[in-house]
N, C-alpha and C positions, 0 to 999 in steps of 0.2 A: 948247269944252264937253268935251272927251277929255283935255285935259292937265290930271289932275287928282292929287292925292297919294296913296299907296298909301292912307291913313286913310279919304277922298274915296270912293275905289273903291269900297271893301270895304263901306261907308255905302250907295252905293248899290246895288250886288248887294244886298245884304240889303233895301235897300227895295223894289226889284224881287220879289224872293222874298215880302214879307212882306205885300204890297199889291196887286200881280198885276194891275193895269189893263190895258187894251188894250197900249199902249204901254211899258207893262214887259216886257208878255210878249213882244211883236219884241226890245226889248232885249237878254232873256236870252237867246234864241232865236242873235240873232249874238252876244254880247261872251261867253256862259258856256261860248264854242268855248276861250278863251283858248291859243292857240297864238302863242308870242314869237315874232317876226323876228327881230329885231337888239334891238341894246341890254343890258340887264343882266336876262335873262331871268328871274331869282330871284325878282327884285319882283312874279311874277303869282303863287308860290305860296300866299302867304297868302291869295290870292283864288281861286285855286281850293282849297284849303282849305276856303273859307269855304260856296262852290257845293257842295260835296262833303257838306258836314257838314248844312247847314240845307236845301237845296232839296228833297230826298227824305223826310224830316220833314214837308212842308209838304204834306197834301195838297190840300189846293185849289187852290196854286199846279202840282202834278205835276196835276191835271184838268183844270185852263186850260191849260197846256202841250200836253197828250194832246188836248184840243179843239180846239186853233188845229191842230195837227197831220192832224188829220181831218179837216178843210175840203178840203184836195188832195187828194182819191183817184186811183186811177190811172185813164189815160185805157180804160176798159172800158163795152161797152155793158152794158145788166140779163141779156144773153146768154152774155158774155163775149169779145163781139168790138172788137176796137181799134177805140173813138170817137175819130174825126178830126177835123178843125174844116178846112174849105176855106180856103185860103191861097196866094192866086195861081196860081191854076188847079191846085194841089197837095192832097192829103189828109195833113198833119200831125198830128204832138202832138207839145208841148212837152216832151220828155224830162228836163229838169229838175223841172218843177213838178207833173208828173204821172208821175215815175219817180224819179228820185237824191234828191229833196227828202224823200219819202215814208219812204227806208233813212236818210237823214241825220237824220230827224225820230225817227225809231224808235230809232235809236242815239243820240241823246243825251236821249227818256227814259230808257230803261235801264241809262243811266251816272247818271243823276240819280237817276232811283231806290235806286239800288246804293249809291249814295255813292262811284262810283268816278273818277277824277281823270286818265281817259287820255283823251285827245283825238284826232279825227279816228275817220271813219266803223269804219276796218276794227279800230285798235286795241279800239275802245268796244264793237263787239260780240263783239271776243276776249276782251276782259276779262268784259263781261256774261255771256256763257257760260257762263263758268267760275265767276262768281260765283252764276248761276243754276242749276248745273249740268247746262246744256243738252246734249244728246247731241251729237258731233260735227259729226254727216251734219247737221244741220238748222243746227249754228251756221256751217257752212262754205258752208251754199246763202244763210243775210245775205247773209255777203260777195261769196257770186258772182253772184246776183243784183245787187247794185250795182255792182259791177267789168264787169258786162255791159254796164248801162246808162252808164257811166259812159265804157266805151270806146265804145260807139253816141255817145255825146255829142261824143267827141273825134274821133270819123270826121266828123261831121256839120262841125264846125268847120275841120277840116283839108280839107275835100274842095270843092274850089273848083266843082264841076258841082251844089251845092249853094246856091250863092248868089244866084239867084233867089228860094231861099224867101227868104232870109236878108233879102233887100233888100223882098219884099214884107210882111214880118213886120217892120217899123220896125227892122228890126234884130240881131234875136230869132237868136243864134247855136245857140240849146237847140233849134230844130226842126226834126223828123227827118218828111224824105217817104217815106208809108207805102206806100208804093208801091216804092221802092227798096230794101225789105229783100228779103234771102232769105229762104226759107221759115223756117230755124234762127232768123234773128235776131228772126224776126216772131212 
């Protein structure tokens, strides 16, 4: 279903943008990251081109986008205190889906909206900024806020005194025992 011709592609990005179903919008959501590995990396341009020029245009697709986006909020009580979920005798949240997913979700509206064509969390809100002309201090706390959370993610994964949650949570490498932060990180 992926090996498909650049013509293919770009056919259906545009029908994803112009259609906007459930399942368009996860599509766009992972494939309009377009960041090449390997191979002849050119052949994505025209298809990020294509995201750039019509996705920001569309808005009912950019309000389905910004709603599926708002379903995860961060893990916070109506107080403002870390809502946990018990998880093998531990108090968790999943740092991805209620933390990195929320900045990764935010930066790729406001690459779509902009019509801007850079990918990956921290470029898309350096570009956003500047295309919005957001003051510094505020575009600099995007990124630090997610580079926060995003190294809590990678402590969580590298830290082998961690993998009780891990194995009580099917698996789930994204959650972080609330109990083990410091005051700072908490």
């Amino acid at each position: 279903e992926c090996c498909l011709t650049q013509g293919e592609w770009l056919a259906r990005f545009s029908s994803w943008i112009d259609h906007g179903a459930p399942e368009d919008l996860l599509n766009a959501s992972i494939y309009f990251d377009l960041r090449p590995l390997a191979g002849a990396a050119a052949l994505t341009q025209p298809m990020r081109e294509l995201v750039s020029a019509q996705a920001g245009r569309n808005a009912r697709f950019m309000k389905q986008m910004a709603d599926n986006a708002l379903r995860n909020g961060p893990a916070l009580t109506w107080i403002g205190a870390i809502d946990t979920k018990d998880q093998g005798g531990q108090k968790v949240i999943d740092l991805k889906l209620h933390g990195t997913a929320l900045y990764v979700d935010a930066a790729r509206l406001y690459a779509l909206a902009r019509g801007l064509s850079a990918t990956g969390t921290r470029a898309r809100f350096e570009a956003a900024a500047r295309a919005m002309g957001a003051p510094a201090q505020e575009a600099e706390a995007w990124t630090s806020g997610f580079e926060v959370l995003q190294m809590l993610r990678l402590q969580v994964q590298l830290n082998a005194s961690n993998r009780a949650a891990v194995d009580a949570s099917d698996g789930n490498p994204n959650l972080l025992d609330v109990g083990a932060l410091n005051d700072i990180d908490r």
